[in-house]
KOLSEKOL-965212 format. One record per atom (N, C-alpha, C, O, CB): x, y, z. Coordinates in steps of 0.2 Angstrom, whole numbers, plus 5000, padded with zeros to 4 digits. Glycine has a CB too. Layout:
REM residues N
XYZ
...
REM end
This chain:
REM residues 221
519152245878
519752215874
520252195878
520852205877
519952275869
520052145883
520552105886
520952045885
520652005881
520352095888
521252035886
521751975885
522051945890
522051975895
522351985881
522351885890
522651835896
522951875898
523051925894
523051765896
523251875907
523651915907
524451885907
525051915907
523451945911
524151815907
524751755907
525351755900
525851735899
524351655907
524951805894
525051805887
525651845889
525651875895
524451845881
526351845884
526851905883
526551975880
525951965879
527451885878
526852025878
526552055874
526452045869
525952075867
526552105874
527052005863
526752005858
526351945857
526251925851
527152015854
526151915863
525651845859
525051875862
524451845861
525851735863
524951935865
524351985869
523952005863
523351995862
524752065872
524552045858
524452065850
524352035845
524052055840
524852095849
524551975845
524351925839
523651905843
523151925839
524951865838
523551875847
522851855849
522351925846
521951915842
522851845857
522452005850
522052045846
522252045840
521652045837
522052105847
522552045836
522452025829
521851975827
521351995824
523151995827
522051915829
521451855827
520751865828
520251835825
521451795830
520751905833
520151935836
519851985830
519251985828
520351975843
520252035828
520152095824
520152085817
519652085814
520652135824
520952065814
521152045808
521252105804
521452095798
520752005806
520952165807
521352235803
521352275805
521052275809
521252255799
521552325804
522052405806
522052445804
522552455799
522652405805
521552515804
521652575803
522152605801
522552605806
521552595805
522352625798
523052655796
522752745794
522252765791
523552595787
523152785798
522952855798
523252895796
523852885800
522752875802
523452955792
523952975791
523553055788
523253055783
524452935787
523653115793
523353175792
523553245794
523753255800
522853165794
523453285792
523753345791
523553405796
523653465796
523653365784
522953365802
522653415803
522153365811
521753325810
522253455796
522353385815
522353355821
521353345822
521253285822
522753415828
520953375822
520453375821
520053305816
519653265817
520353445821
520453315811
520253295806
520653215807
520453165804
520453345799
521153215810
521153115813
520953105818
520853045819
521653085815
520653165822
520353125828
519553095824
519253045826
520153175836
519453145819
518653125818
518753045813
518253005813
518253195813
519453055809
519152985809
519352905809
519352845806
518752995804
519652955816
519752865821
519252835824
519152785826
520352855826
518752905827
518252895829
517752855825
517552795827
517952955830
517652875816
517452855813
517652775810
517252745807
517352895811
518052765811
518052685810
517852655816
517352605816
518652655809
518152685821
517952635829
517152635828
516852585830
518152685839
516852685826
516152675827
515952625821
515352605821
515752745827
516252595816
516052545811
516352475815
516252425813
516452565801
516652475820
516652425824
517452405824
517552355826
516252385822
518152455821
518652435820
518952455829
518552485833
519052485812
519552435831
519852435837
520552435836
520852445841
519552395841
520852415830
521352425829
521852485826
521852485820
521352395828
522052525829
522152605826
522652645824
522652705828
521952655828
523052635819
523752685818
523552735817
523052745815
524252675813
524052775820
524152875819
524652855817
525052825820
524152955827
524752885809
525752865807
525952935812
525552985814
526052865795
526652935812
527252985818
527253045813
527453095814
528352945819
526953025806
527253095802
526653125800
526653155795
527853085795
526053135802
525453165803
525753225806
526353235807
524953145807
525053275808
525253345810
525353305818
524953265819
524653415809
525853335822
525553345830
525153265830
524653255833
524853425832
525453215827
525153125830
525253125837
524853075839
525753035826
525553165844
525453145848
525053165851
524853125856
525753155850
524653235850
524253265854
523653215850
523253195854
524153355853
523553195844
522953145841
522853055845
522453015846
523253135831
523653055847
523552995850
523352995857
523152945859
524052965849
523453065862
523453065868
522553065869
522253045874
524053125871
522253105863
521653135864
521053045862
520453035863
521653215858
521553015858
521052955856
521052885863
520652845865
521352915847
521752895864
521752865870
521252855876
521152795878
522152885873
520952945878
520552945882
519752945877
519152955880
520753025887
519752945872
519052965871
518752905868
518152905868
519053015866
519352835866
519152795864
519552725868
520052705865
519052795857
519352705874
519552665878
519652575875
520052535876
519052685883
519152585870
518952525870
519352505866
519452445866
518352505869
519752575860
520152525855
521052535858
521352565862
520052555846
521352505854
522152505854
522452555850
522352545844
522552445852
522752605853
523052655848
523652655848
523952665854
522852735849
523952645843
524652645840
524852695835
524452735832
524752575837
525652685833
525752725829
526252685822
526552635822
526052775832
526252725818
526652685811
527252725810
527452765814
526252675804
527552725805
528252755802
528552785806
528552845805
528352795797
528852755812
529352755814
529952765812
529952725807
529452735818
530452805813
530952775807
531752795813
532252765812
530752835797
531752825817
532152835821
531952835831
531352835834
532452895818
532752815833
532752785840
532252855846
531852845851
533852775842
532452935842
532052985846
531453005845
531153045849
532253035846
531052975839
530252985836
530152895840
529552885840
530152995824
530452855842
530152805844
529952815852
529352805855
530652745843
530752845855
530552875862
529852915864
529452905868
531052905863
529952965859
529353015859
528652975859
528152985863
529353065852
528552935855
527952915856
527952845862
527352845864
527752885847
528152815864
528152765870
527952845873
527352845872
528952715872
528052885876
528152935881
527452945881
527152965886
528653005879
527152935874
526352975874
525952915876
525352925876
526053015865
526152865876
525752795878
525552775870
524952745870
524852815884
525752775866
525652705861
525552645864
525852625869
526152695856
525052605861
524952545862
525152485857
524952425857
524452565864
525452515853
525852465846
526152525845
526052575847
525352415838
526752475838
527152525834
527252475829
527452425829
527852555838
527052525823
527352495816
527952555812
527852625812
526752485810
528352515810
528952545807
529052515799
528752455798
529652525812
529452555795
529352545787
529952495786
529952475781
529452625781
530352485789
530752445788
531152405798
530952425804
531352485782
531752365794
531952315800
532652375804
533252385802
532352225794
532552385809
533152425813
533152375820
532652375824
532952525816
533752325820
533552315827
533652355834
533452325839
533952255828
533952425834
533752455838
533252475840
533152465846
533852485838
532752495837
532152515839
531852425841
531752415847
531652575832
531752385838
531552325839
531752305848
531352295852
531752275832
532352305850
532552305856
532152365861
531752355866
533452305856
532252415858
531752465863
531152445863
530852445869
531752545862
530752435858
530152415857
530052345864
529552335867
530052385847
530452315865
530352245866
530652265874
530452225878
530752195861
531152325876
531252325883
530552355886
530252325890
531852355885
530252405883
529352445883
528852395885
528352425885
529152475876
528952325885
528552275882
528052295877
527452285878
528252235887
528152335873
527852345864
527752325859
528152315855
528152375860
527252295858
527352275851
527652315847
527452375846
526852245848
527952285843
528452305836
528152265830
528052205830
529352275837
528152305824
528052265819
528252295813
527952335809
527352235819
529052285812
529352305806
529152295799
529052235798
530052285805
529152345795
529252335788
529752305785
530352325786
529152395785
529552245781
529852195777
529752195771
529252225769
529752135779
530252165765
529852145759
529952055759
529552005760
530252195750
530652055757
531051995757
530851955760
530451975764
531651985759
530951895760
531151835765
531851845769
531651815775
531251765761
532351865769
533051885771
532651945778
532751935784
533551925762
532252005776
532052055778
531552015785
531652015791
531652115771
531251995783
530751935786
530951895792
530651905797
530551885781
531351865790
531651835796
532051855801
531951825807
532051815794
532551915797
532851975802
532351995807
532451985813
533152035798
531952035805
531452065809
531252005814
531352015820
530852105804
531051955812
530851905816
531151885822
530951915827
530651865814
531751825821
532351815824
532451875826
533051875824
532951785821
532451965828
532551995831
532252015836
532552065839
532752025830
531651995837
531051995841
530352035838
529852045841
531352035848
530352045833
529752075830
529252035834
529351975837
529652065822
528852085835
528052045838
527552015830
527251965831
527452115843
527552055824
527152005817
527752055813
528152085817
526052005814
527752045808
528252075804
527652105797
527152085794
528852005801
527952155796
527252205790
527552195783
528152215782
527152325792
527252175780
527552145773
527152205771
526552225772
527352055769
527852245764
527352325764
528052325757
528652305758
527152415775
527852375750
527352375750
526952285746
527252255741
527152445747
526552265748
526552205748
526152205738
526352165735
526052165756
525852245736
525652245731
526352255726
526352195724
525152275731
526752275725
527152305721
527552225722
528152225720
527552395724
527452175724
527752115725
527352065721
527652025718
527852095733
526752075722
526352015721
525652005723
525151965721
526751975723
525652055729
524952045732
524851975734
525351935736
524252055727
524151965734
524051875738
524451815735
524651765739
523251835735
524651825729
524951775728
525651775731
525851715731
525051765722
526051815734
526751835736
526551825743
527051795746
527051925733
525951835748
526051795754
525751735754
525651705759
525751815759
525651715749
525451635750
526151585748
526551545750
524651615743
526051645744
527051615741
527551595746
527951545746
527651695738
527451645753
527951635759
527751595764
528051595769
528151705763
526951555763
526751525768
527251455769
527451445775
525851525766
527551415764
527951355763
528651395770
528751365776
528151355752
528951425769
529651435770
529451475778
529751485784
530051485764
528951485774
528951555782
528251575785
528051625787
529051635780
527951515787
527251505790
527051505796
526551505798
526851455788
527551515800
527651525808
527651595809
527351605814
528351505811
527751655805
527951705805
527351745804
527151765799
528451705801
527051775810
526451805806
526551865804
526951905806
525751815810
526051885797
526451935793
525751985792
525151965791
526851905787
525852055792
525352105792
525452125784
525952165782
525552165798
525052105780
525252145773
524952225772
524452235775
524752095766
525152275769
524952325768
525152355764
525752355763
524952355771
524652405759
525052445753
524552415750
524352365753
525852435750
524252415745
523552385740
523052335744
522952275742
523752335733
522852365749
522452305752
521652345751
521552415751
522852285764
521252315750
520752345747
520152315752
520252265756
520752335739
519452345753
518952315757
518852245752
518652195756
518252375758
518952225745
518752165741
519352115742
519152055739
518652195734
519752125743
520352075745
520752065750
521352045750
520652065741
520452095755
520552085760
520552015764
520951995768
520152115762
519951985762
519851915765
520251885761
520351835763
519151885766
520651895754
520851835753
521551835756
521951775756
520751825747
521851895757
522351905762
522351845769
522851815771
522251985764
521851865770
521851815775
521951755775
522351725778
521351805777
521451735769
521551665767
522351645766
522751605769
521051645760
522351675762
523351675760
523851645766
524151595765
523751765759
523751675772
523951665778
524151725783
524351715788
524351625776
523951785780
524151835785
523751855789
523151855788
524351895782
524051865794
523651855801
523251895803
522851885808
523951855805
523451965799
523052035800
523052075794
523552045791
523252085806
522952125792
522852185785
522852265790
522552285795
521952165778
523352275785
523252365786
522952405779
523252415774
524152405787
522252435781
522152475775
522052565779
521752585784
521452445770
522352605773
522352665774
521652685769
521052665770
523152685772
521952725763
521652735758
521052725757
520652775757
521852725755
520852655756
520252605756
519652635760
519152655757
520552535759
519852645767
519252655773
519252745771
518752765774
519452625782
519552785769
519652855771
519552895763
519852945761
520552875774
519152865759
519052905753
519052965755
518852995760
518652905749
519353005748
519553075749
518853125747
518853185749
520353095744
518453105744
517953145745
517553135750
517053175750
517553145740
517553085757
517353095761
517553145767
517253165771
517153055761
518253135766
518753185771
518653255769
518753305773
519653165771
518453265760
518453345760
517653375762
517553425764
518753385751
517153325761
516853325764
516553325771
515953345773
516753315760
517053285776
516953285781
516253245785
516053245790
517053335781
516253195778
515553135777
516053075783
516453025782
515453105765
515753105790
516153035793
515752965793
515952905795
516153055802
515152975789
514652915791
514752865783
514452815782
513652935792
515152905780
515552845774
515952825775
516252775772
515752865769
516252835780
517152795783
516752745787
516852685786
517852845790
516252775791
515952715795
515552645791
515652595793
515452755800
515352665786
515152625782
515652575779
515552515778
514852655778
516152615778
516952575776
517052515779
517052465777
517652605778
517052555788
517452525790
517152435792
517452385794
517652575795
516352465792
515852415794
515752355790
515652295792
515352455794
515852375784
515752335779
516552275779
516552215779
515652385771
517152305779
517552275781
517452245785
517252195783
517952305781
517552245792
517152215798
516852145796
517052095797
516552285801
516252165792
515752105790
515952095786
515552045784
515052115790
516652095779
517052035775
517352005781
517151945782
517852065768
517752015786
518052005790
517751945794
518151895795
518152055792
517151945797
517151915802
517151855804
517051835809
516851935804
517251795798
517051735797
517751715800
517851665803
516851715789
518351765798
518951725801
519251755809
519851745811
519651725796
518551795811
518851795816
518851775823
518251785826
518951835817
519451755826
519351705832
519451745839
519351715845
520051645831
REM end
């Protein structure tokens, strides 16, 4: 999972984006039970991998996927303050998503060389985050807006801007997210049904994740 090394870090990250085109999103109550299944996507072929900050103990989960799964990028999501941002740079994140626009953390993100990528809804929110150094900007939650049509909507005004939709993103429209124009998708829910987590059925996340993977791969570069 290399990249130029002539790239910044966020054009490092948008390139793995194009490459990927989507993002585990994790969020769990019980340290065992996220390592198993970030394993379990990586093994349907995902490499992109949020541990959100407000899981149990997300550092000890991130420090443990880091060494166990080399090959993917482990990051984290809902950041929401300047000392839960520090904390996790400390543990080696490798991305950071945040639920909304702070240009504080976006400046620390960016002295870290970090990708940052704030939660937006607006066009107003969108821009800010961007013009403040965002590395893509996370349109979230993007369904409660409009879904596909609401980023295709922003492609006219704001097509420079690559944008991560998340919040109703499903394995079935996923690609057309793409198509729309966003550059990458975050699904949570979708890959992690909950009768396979009480069951502890990791070879149905993997199947998730795989299948997503193969909607996916036509657009990726």
């Amino acid at each position: 999972m290399t990249v130029d090394n002539q790239l910044n870090p966020s054009q490092s990250w948008r390139k793995l984006l194009q490459q990927n085109r989507a993002i585990a999103v994790i969020r769990t109550d019980n340290i065992d039970q996220g390592i198993n299944m970030a394993k379990a996507v990586a093994a349907g072929g995902m490499k992109l991998i949020e541990i959100t900050w407000n899981s149990y103990q997300p550092s000890q989960i991130i420090q443990s996927l880091k060494q166990e799964l080399p090959e993917c990028l482990i990051g984290t999501g809902t950041i929401l303050t300047l000392e839960e941002l520090e904390n996790a740079i400390a543990v080696g994140i490798q991305f950071c998503f945040t639920p909304h626009v702070n240009q504080t953390l976006i400046k620390t993100a960016i002295d870290h060389h970090l990708p940052i990528i704030p939660g937006a809804l607006s066009p107003t929110e969108i821009i800010t985050a961007w013009q403040a150094g965002a590395s893509c900007v996370k349109v979230f939650p993007v369904e409660a807006i409009g879904g596909i049509a609401y980023i295709k909507g922003l492609q006219g005004p704001l097509g420079s801007i690559p944008l991560i939709p998340t919040g109703g993103i499903t394995l079935d429209n996923a690609t057309y997210f793409i198509e729309a124009g966003a550059i990458a998708v975050g699904l949570s829910s979708q890959l992690f049904p909950r009768h396979a987590l009480d069951d502890q059925n990791w070879g149905i996340i993997t199947q998730q994740a795989k299948l997503l993977m193969e909607h996916l791969s036509d657009f990726q570069q």
